[in-house]
C-alpha positions as CSV (number, residue, x, y, z in Angstrom):
1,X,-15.5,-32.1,-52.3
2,X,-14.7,-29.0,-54.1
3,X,-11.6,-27.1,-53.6
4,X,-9.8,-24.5,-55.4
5,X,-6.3,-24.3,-54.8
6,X,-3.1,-22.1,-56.0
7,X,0.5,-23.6,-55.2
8,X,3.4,-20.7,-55.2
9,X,6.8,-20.5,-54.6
10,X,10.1,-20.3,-56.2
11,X,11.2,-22.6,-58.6
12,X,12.5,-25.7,-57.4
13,X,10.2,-25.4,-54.3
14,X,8.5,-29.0,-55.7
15,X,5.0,-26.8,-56.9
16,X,5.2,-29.5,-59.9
17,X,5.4,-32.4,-57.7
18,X,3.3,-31.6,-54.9
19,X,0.4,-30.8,-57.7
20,X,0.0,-33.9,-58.8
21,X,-0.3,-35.8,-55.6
22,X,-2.7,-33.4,-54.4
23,X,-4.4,-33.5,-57.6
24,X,-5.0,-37.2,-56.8
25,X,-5.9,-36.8,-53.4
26,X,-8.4,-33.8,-54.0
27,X,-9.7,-35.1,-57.0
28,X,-9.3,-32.1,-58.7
29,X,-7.1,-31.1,-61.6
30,X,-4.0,-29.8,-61.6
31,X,-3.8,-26.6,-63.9
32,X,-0.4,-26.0,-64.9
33,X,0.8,-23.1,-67.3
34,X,3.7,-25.2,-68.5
35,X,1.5,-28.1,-69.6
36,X,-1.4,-25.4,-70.8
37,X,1.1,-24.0,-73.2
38,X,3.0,-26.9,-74.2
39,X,-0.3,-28.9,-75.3
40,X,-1.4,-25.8,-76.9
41,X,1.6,-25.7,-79.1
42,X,1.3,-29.5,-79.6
43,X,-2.2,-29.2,-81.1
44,X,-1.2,-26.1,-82.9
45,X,-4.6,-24.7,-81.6
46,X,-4.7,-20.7,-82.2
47,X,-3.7,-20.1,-78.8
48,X,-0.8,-21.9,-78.6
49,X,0.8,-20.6,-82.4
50,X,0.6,-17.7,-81.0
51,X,2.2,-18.9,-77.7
52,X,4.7,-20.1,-79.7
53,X,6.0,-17.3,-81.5
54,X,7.2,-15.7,-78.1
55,X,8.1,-18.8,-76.6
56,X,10.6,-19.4,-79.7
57,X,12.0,-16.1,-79.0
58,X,12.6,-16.6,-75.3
59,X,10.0,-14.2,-74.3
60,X,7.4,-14.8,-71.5
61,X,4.1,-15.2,-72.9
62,X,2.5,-12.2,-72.4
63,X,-0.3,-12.0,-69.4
64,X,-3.2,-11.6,-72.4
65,X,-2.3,-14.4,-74.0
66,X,-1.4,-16.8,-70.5
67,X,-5.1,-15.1,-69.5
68,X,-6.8,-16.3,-72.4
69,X,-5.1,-19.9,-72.4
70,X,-6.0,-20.3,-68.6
71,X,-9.7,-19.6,-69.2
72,X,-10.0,-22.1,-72.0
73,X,-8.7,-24.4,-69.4
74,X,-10.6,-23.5,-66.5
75,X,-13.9,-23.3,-68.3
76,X,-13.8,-26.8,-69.0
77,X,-15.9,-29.5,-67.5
78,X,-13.6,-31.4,-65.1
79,X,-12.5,-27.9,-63.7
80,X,-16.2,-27.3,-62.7
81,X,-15.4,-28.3,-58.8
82,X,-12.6,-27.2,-58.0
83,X,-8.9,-26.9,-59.5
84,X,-5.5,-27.1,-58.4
85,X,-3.5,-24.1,-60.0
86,X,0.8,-24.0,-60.5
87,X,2.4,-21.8,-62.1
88,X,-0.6,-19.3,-62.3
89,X,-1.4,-16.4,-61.7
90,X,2.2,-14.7,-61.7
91,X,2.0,-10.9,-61.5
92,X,-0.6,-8.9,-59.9
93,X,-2.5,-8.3,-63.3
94,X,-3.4,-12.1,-63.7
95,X,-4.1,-12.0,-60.1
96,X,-7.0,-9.2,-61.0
97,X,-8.0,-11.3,-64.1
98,X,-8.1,-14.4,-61.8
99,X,-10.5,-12.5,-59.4
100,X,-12.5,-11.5,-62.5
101,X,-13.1,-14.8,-63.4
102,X,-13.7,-16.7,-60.3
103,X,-16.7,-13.8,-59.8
104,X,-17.8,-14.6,-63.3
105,X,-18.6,-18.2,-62.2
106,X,-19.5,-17.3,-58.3
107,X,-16.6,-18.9,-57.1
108,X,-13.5,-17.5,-55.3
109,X,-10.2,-19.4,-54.1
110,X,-10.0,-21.6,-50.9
111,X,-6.3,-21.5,-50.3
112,X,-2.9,-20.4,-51.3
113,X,-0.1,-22.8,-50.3
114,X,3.3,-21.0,-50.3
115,X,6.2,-23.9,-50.7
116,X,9.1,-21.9,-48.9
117,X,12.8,-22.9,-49.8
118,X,15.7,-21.1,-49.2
119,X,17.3,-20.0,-52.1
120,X,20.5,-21.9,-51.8
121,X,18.7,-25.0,-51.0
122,X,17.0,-24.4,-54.1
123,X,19.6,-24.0,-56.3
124,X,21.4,-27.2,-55.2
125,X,18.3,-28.9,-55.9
126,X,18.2,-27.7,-59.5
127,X,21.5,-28.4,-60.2
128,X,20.8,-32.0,-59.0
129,X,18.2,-32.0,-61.2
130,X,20.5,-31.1,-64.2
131,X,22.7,-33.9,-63.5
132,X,19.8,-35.9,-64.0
133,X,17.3,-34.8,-66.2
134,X,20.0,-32.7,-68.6
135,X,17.8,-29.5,-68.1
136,X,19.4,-26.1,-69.2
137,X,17.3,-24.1,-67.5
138,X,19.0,-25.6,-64.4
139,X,22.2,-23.8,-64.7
140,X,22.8,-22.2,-61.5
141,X,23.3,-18.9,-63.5
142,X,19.7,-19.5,-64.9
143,X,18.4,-20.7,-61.5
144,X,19.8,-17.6,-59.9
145,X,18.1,-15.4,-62.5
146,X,14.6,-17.0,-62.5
147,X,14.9,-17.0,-58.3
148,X,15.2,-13.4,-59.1
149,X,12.3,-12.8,-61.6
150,X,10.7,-14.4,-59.2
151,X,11.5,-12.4,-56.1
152,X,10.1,-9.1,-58.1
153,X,6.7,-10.6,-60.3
154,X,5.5,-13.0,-58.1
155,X,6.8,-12.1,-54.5
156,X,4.1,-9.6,-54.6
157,X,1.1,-12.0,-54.8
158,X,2.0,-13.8,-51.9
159,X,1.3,-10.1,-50.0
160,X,-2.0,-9.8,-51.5
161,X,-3.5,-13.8,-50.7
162,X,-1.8,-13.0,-47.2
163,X,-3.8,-9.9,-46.4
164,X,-6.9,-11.8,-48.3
165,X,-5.9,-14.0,-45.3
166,X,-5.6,-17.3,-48.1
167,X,-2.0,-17.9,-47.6
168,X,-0.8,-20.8,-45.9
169,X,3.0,-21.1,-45.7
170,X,4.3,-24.9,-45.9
171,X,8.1,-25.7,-45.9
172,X,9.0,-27.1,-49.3
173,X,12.2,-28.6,-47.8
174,X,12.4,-32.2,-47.1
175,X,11.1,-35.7,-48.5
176,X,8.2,-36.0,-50.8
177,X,5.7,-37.5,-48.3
178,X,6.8,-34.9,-45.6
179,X,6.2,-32.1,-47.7
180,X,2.9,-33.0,-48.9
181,X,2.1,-34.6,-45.0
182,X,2.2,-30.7,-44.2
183,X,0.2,-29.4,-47.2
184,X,-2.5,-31.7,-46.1
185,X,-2.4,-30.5,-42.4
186,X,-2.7,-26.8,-43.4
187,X,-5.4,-27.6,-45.5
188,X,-7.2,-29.8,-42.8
189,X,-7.8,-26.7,-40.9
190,X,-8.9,-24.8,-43.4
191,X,-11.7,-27.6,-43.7
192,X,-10.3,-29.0,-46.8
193,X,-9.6,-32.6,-46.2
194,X,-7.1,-34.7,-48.6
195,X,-8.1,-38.2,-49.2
196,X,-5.0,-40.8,-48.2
């Protein structure tokens, strides 16, 4: 079955997490800008030195660049019936250039799944998950800061896949199994059944 899917929410909702099991249940991939710009880096492909230039100076890769890096992923083959999409699109712009390219290919988006966490809840989690993993982007400062970056850039999108009537609000709160139990259901009645 072919399915093509965007996860959003704030970070520390479990987008990461809940990608990969429903990856594996959808058989599709999951398309992560994280893992697009770390491998581009890796491979020191053109894309990702210059990725890296604004990445090493703490700057957000600019939409152009994420743009172009998310095409090169999505135009290759194992993409072809479907995707699962985190961390992508993020403003409105890569929202347009998302549309663009879905039309390009005759193809449009099945369903946005919005993971909603309250922000408290969230930043407890993080902080957990600082203790654990020794991540300094989980300072509750940082956390704080990125739950506000992503209040005004990507807040908006979830407006625009509502009124497209694509959204599909799950609660990102509770255990693994729960949470993607519920991602399944919403999906199930938008005719897009997960394999379990």
């Amino acid at each position: 079955m072919s399915a093509r899917l965007l996860l959003i929410g704030p970070p520390g909702a479990g987008k990461g997490t809940q990608a990969v099991r429903l990856s594996g249940l959808l058989d599709v991939p999951a398309v992560s800008t994280g893992d697009i710009f770390r491998r581009n880096v890796r491979d020191e492909t053109p894309l990702g030195r210059q990725a890296k230039a604004y990445i090493d100076a703490g700057d957000n890769v600019p939409d152009s660049l994420t743009n172009d890096l998310v095409r090169d992923r999505l135009e290759q083959d194992d993409c072809a019936s479907g995707f699962l999409l985190d961390g992508y699109p993020r403003t409105t712009d890569q929202v347009a250039y998302l549309d663009a390219f879905l039309a390009e290919h005759d193809t449009a988006m099945d369903v946005v799944v919005e993971l909603v966490a309250e922000p408290d809840v969230v930043v407890a989690r993080l902080r957990q998950r600082a203790l654990e993993q020794g991540r300094s982007d989980d300072d509750e400062s940082v956390v704080r800061h990125r739950l506000e970056v992503y209040r005004e850039q990507t807040a908006p999108l979830i407006d625009i896949y509502a009124a497209r009537g694509l959204l599909a609000k799950v609660d990102g709160i509770g255990e693994i199994d729960e949470v993607t139990d519920r991602i399944a259901a919403v999906l199930a009645e938008r005719g897009i059944v997960v394999a379990g």
